[in-house]
N, C-alpha and C positions, 0 to 999 in steps of 0.2 A: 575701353576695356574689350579684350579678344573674347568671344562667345567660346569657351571651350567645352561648354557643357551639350549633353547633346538629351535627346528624351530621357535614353535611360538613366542618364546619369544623375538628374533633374530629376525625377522618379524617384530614386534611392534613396537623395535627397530631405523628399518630402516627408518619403514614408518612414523612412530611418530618423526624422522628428520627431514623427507623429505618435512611431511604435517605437518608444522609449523603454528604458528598463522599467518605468511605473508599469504598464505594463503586467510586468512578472511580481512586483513588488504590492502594488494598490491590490491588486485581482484579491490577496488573501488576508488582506486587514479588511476589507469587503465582506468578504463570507465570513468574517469573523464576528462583524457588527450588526449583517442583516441575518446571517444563519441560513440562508434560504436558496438557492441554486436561479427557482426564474424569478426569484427580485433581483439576485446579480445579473442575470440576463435584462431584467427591464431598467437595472442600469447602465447599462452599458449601450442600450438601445436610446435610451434619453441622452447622454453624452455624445453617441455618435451623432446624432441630427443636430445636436448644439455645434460641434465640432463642424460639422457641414455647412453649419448656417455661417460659422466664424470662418471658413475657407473660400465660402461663395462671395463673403463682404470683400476679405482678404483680395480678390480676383477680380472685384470692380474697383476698387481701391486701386490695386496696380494698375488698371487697366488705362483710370481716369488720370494718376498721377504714376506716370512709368521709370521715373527718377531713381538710383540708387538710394538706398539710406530703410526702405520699407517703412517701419511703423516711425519713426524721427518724423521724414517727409510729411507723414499724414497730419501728425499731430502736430506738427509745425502749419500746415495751411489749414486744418479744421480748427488752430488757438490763435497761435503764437509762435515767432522762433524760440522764446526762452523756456516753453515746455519741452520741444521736440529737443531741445540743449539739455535740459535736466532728466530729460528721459534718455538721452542718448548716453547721457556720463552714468546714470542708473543702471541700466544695461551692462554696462562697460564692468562698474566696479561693484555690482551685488548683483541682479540677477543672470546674468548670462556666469560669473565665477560661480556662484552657488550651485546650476544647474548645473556645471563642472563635474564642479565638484562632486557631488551629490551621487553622476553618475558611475563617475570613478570609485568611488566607493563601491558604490552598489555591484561595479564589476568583480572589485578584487574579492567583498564577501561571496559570490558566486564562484569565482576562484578557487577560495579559501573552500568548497565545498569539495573539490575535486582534487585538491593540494594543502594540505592540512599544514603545512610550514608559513601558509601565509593568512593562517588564522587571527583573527583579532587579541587572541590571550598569549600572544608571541609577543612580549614587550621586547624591541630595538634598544630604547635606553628611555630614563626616566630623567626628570632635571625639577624636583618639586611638584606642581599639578600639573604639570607639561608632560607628556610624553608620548612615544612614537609607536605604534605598534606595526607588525609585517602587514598589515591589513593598508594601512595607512602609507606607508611607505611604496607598496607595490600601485597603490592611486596616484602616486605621485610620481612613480616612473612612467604612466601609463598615458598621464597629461602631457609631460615632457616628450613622447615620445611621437604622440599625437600633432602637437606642439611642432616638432620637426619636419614630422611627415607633410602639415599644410604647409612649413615654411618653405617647402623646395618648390612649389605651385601645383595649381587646378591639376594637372595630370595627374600627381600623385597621389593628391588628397581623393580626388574621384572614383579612384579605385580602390581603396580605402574602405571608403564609404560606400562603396559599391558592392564589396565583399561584404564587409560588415553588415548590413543591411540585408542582403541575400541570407546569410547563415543565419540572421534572425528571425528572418520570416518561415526558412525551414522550420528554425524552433518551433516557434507558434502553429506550425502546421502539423509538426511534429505531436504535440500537445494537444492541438482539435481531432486528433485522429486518433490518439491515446484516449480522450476525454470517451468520444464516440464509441469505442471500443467497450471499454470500460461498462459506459454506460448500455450498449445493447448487451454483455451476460449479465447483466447487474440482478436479480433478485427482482428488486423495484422495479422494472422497465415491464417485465413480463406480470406483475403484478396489475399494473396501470391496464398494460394491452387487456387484460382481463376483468378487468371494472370498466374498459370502455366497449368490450365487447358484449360484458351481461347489460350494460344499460342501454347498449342498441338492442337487445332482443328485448329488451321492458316497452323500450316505445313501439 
């Protein structure tokens, strides 16, 4: 296989994994069940060091067995070939389509936020308890197109994904800076600085 990737490209990669649309999506079924601003911080603090500890194994793992196939490979020499078999076909037809899926969705309702014709209550057509709506449909132009774009090879898809990932991390950066902002006119911020400044003059 020709190494076509190069740092960056292996970067975008990772990170465009790792910072999935949960993301934007988890973040507010979170504040919704803890209610609390730094327990979602010290969630997110607990998942990142887990996430680190799962990248650091990830990286002796590759290191010790540098074979194509990733997690197949592993769990083929840490069992057996017929787990690394049934987890490869697993992959293949539930979770790697699901996470697809999942995320296609989640584009096009984000979509549908900026373009109202490709809202989910736009039924396409109906056939019994089957049916398609614009939400649905624009996910499914979006795999296929994706779909195309890996099928011409690495060049293409790379940059791609290259882009994509870049305008993502704007977002997010986009959103700690909105967050920050927010938060230093906020009422409460100046509040706080002022019960932490009367109890430095108490001690």
């Amino acid at each position: 296989m020709k190494r076509e990737l190069g740092l960056l490209d292996s970067t975008m990669i990772v990170a465009g994994s790792m910072i999935g649309s949960g993301i934007f999506l988890v973040s507010s079924d979170i504040a919704r069940q803890v209610g609390s601003p730094g327990i979602i911080l010290l969630i997110w603090l607990i998942t990142g060091v887990i996430t680190l500890i799962a990248a650091l194994s990830y990286g002796e793992l590759a290191g010790m067995m540098p074979q194509a196939g990733g997690q197949y490979v592993y769990l083929k020499e840490a069992y057996n070939p017929m787990i690394g078999f049934l987890f490869g076909w697993t992959v293949f037809t539930v979770i790697q389509t699901g996470i697809i899926a999942a995320v296609a969705i989640a584009f096009a309702k984000y979509t549908a936020e900026i373009i109202p014709f490709f809202d989910q209550k736009n039924i396409l057509f109906s056939l019994g308890d089957f049916s398609l709506n614009h939400t649905q449909l624009l996910a499914i132009i979006m795999i296929c197109f994706l779909t195309f774009i890996n099928l011409q090879g690495v060049k293409s898809a790379k940059l791609v994904q290259t882009i994509f990932t870049i305008a993502k991390l704007l977002a997010l950066l986009g959103l700690i800076i909105a967050g920050i902002y927010v938060g230093l006119n906020s009422e409460a911020f100046f509040l706080i600085w002022i019960i932490f400044g009367l109890l430095t003059k108490l001690k």
